[in-house]
C-alpha positions in Angstrom: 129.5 45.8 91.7 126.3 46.0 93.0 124.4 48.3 96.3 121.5 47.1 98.2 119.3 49.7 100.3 118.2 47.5 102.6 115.5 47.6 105.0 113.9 48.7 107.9 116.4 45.7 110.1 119.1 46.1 108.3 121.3 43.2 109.6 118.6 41.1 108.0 119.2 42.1 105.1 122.6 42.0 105.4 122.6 38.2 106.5 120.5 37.6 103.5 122.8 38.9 101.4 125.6 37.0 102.7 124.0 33.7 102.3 123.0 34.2 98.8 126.7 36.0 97.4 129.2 34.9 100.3 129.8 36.8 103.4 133.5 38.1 101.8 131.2 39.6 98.6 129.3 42.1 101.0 130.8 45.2 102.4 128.3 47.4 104.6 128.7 50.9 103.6 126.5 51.8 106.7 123.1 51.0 108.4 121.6 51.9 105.1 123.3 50.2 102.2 125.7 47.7 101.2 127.9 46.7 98.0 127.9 43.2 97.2 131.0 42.1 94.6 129.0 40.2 92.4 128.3 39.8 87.9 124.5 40.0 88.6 121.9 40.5 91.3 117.7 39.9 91.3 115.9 42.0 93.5 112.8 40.1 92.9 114.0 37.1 95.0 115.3 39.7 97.9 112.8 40.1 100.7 115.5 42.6 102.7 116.7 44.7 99.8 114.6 47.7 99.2 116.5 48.8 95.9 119.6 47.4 94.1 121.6 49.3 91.6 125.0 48.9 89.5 127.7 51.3 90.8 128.3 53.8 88.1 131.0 56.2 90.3 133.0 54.8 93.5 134.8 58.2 95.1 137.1 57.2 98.6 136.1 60.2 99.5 134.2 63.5 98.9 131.3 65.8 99.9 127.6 66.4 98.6 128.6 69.2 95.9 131.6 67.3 94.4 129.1 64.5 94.3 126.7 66.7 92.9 129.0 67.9 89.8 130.7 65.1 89.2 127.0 63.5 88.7 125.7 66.2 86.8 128.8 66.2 84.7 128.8 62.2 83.9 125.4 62.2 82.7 125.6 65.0 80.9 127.9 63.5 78.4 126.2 60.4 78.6 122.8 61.7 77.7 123.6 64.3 75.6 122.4 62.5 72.4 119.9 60.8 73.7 116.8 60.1 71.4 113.5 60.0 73.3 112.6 61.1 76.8 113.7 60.2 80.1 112.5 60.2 83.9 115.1 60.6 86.6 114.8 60.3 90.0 117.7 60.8 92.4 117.8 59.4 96.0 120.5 60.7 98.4 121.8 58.5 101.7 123.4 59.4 104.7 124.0 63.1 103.9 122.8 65.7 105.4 121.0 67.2 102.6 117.3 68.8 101.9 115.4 67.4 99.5 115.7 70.4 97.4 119.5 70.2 97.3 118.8 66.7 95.9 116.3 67.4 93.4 118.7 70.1 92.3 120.8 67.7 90.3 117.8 66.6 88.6 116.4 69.9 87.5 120.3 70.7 86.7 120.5 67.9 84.2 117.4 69.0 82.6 118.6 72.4 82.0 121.8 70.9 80.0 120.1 68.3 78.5 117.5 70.7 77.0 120.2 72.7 75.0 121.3 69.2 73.4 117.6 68.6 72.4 117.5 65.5 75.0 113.8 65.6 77.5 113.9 64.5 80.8 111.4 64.4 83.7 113.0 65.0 86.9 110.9 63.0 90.0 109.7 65.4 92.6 111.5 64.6 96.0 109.2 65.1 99.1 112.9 63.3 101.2 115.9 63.3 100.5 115.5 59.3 99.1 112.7 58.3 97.0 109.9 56.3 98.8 110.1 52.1 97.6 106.4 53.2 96.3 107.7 56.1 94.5 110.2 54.2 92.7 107.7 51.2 92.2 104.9 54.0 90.4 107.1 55.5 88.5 108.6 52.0 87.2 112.4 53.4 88.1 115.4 51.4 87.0 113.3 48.9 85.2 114.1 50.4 81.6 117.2 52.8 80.4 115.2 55.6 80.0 113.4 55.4 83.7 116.4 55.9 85.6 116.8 56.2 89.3 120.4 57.4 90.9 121.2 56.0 94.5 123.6 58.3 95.9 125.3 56.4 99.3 127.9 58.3 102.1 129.2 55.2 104.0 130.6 55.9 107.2 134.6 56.2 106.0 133.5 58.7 103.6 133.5 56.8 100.6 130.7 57.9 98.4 129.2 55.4 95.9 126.9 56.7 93.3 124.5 53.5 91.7 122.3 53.1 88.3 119.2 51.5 90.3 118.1 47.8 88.7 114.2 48.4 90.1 113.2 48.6 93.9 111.1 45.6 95.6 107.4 45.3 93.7 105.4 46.4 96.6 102.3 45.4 94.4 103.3 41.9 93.7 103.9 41.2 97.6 100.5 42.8 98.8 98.8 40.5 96.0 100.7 37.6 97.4 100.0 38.5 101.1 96.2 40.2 100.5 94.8 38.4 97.4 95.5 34.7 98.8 92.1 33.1 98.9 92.8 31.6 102.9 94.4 33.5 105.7 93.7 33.3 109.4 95.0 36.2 111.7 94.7 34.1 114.6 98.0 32.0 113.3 99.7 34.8 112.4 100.9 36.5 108.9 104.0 36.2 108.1 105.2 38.3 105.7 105.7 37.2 101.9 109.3 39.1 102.4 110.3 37.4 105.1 109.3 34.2 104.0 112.2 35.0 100.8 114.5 36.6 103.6 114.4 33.3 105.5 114.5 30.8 102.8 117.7 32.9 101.5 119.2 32.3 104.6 118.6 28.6 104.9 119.8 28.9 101.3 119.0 25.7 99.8 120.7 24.2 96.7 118.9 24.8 93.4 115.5 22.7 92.9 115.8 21.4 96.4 112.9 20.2 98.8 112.0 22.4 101.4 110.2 21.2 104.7 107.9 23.7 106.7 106.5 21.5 109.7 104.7 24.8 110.7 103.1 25.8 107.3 99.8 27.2 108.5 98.1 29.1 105.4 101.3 28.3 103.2 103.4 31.4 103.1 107.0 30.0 103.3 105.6 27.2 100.7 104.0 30.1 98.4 107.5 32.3 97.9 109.6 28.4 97.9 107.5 27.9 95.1 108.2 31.1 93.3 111.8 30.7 93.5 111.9 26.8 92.0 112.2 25.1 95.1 110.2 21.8 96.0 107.6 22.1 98.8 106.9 19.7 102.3 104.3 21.1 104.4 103.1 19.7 107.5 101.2 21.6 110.4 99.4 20.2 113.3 95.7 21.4 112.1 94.3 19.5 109.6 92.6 23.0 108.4 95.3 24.6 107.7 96.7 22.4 105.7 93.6 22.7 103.4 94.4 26.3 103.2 98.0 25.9 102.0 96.5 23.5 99.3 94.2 26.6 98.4 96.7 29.1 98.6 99.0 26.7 96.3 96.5 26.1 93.9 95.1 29.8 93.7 99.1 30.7 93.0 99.8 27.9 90.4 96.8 29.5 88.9 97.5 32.9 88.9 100.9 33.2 88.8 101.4 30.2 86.4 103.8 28.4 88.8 104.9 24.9 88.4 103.8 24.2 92.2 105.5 20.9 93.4 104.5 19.7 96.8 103.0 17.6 99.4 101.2 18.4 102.2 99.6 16.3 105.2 99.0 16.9 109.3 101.3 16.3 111.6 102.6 17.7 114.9 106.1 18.4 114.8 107.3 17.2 118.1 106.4 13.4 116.8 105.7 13.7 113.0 107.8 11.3 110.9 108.4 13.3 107.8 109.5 12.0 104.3 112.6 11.5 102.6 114.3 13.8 100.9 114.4 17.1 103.7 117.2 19.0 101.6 116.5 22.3 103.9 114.1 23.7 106.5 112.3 26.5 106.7 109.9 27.4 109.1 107.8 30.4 111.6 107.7 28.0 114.4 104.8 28.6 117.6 105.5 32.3 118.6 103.1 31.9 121.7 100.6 34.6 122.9 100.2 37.4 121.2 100.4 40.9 123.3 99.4 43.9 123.1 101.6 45.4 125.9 103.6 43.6 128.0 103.0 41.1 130.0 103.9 40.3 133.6 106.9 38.9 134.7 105.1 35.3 135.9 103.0 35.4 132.0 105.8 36.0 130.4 107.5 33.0 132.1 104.8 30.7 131.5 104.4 31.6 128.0 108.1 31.3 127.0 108.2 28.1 129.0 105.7 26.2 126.5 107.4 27.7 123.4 110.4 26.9 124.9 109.3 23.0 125.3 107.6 23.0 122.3 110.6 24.4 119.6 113.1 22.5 121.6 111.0 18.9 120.9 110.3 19.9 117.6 114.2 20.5 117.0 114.9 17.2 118.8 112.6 15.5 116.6 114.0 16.9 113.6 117.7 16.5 114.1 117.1 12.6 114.1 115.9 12.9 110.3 117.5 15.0 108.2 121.2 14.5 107.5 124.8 16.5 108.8 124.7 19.4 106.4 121.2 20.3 106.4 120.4 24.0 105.9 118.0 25.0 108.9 116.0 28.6 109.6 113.1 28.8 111.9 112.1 31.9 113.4 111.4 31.7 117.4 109.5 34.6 119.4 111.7 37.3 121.4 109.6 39.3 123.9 110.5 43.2 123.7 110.0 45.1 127.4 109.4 48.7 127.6 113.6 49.4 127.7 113.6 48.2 124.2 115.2 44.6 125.4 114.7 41.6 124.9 113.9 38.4 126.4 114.9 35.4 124.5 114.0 31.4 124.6 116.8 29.7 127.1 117.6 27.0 124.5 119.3 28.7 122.2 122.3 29.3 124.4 122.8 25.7 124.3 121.3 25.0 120.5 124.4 22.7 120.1 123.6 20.2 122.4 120.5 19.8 120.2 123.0 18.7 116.8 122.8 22.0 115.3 125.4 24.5 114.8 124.6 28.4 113.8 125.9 30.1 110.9 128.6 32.2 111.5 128.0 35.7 109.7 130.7 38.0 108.5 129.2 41.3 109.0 126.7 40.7 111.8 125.8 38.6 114.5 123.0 35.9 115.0 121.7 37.8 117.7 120.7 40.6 115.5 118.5 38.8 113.6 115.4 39.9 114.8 112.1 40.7 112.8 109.7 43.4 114.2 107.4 46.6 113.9 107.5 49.3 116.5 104.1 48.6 118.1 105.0 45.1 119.0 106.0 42.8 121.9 106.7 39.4 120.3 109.6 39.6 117.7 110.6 37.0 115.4 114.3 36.1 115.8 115.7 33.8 112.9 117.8 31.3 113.8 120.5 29.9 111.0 121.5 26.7 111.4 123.0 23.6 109.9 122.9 20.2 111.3 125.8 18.8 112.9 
């Protein structure tokens, strides 16, 4: 048994989970963390997992200082003859704790341990959890003797305490995302983790070919490539389709990738793309981009063309690729001042286009939406199959 800390939108990271483990393998413990029943789990391929850990002690119920002693008494014994030195960081969720009272099990530990002769270096806690950078630094959960305890309240009480496996490698992704030789802001950057969090959800067969008809500088390409799959970009501008082939060849090169793909133009409303399409995977035109937001007769106008534009791209698309196809495209969603938000009209009626969307265990399609605070167009990911 497995937890995931998941992210900043956590029903994305729940969805992704359910795609790649099976919806009836993931139990949310609350908006912070899940358990997934599974022999083994990879953060490195999860873009909405912030840490994963093994589950160590599962209690139905309790409070923070039976938690506290029955951690401080586990590792204890475990530890006690322990040859060489080890760092220990604890993270607490969803109690109400300072983060002294959490650090206290650390400093605890260290005061048994030292009359057994065993070293350890207790992480300072500035919160309650440790920060995804603070985990990353100090390499926790990547070794036995870098260790990093996840300590998880769900909402029925149940308190699951978790060995971490490593948290997300915040230094590969900014690599990925900064280090790229082509980018263009005025298309958009998508981010390197939820270009994995979408092709998860699609979740393609092993070694299969995966079509982005929107592939601007390459990202959904770059992390397919990464995790095996075969890459088909096309994108209406023929220079970004020379940036993909740079940004594929600069990640072949320096992350010693076996890239396998094809590229050419095309707009996707017409394009005729090639045989085999095993899945689809794309950030399709989000519009305008706003800094506030915009009037009532802008808006209109704006989601109008997107509108057109997805829905004859989708048309276009559902005549060539067979029933079965895996399908995830993310479509903007305009956020107003209330926090609500104002969606395309043909996804109410996305079946009359041949597709039919996934049907989540532990959260809904409509919660699938991708965003920071500061801004109006959201991405909202679509899962679909062909019918």
């Amino acid at each position: 048994m497995y937890v995931s800390i998941l992210g900043r939108q956590p029903a994305l990271g729940i969805a992704e989970l359910e795609r790649v483990f099976g919806g009836g393998n993931v139990t949310p413990l609350s908006s912070l963390a899940a358990t997934i029943d599974t022999p083994l789990l990879d953060i490195r391929n999860l873009g909405g997992t912030l840490k994963a850990g093994k589950v160590v002690i599962d209690l139905p119920s309790g409070d923070w200082s039976k938690v506290n002693q029955k951690v401080i008494q586990y590792y204890a014994d475990q530890w006690a003859s322990y040859e060489g030195k080890i760092t220990l960081g604890v993270s607490s969720y969803g109690f109400d704790v300072s983060s002294r009272e959490v650090q206290k099990i650390g400093i605890t530990l260290k005061q048994k341990l030292k009359k057994t002769g065993v070293s350890l270096r207790v992480v300072p806690n500035s919160e309650p959890a440790l920060s995804t950078a603070t985990s990353h630094h100090n390499k926790l959960g990547l070794s036995a003797n870098k260790v990093e305890l996840l300590i998880i309240l769900a909402r029925n009480g149940r308190i699951v305490v978790a060995e971490s496996t490593g948290g997300q490698n915040i230094s590969a992704y900014a690599k990925r995302d900064q280090e790229r030789p082509k980018r263009d802001a005025f298309v958009g950057m998508l981010p390197p983790k939820l270009a994995q969090i979408m092709i998860n959800l699609a979740h393609p067969d092993a070694g299969a070919r995966i079509l982005d008809p929107f592939c601007g500088t390459g990202v959904i390409l770059q992390e397919a490539s990464l995790m095996g799959y075969r890459v088909y970009g096309t994108d209406l501008v023929d220079k970004m389709i020379s940036f993909s082939r740079d940004n594929l060849e600069w990640l072949s090169r320096t992350h010693r990738v076996d890239v396998r793909s094809d590229l050419h133009s095309g707009d996707a409303m017409t394009t005729k793309w090639q045989s085999p399409i095993d899945a689809v995977v794309a950030e399709t035109y989000l519009g305008q981009p706003f800094s506030a937001p915009p009037s009532m007769p802008k808006l209109e106008e704006v989601r109008k063309n997107c509108n057109h534009i997805i829905t004859e791209f989708l048309k276009n698309l559902s005549s060539q690729i067979t029933s079965g196809t895996p399908v995830c495209i993310a479509v903007p969603a305009w956020r107003s001042v209330d926090g609500s938000f104002t969606h395309l009209p043909f996804i109410t009626t996305i079946t009359q286009l041949g597709y039919k969307p996934h049907e989540f265990h532990n959260v809904s399609q409509n919660d699938l939406l991708y965003y920071r605070e500061d801004q109006i167009v959201a991405r909202e990911l679509l899962v679909l199959v062909r019918q």
